[in-house]
C-alpha positions as MATLAB code, in Angstrom:
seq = 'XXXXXXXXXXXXXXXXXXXXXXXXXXXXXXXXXXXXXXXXXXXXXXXXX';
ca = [
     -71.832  174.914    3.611;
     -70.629  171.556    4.378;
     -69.768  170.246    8.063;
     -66.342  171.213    8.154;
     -66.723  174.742    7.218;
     -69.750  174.837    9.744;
     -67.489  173.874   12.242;
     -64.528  175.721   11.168;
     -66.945  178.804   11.801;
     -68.331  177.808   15.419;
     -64.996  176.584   16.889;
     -65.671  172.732   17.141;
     -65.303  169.705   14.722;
     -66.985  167.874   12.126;
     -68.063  165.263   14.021;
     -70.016  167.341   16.705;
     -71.811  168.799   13.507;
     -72.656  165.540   12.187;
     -73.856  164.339   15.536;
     -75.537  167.475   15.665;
     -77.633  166.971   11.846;
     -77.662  162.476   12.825;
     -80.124  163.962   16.308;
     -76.996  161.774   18.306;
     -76.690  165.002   20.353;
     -78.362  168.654   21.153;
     -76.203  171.617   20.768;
     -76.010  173.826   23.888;
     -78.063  176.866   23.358;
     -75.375  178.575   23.074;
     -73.917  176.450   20.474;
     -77.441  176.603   18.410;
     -77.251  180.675   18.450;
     -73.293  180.319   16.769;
     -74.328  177.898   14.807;
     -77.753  179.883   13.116;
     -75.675  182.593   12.564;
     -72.602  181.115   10.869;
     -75.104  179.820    8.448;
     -76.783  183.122    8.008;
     -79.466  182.946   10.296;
     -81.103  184.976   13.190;
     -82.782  183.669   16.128;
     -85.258  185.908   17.934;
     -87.282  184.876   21.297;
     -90.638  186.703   21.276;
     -92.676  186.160   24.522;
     -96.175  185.010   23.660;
     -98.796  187.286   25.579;
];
């Protein structure tokens, strides 16, 4: 999937992606969660205990 299709998929542009991958910037948590799942992922938060 390349940057603009990424973004394309979580509402923003390319160049918030590629700050994003560079470590210029940290995604929202929000933004993280839209972002795993446009690429096919799922996060889950287990609590440890």
């Amino acid at each position: 999937m390349t940057q603009e299709q990424l973004a394309k998929k979580v509402g923003t542009d390319k160049s918030y992606i590629s700050k994003v991958e560079h470590g210029l910037i940290v995604p929202s948590i929000g933004m993280f969660y839209r972002m795993a799942a446009a690429m096919g992922y799922e996060v889950e938060l287990v609590k440890r205990g």
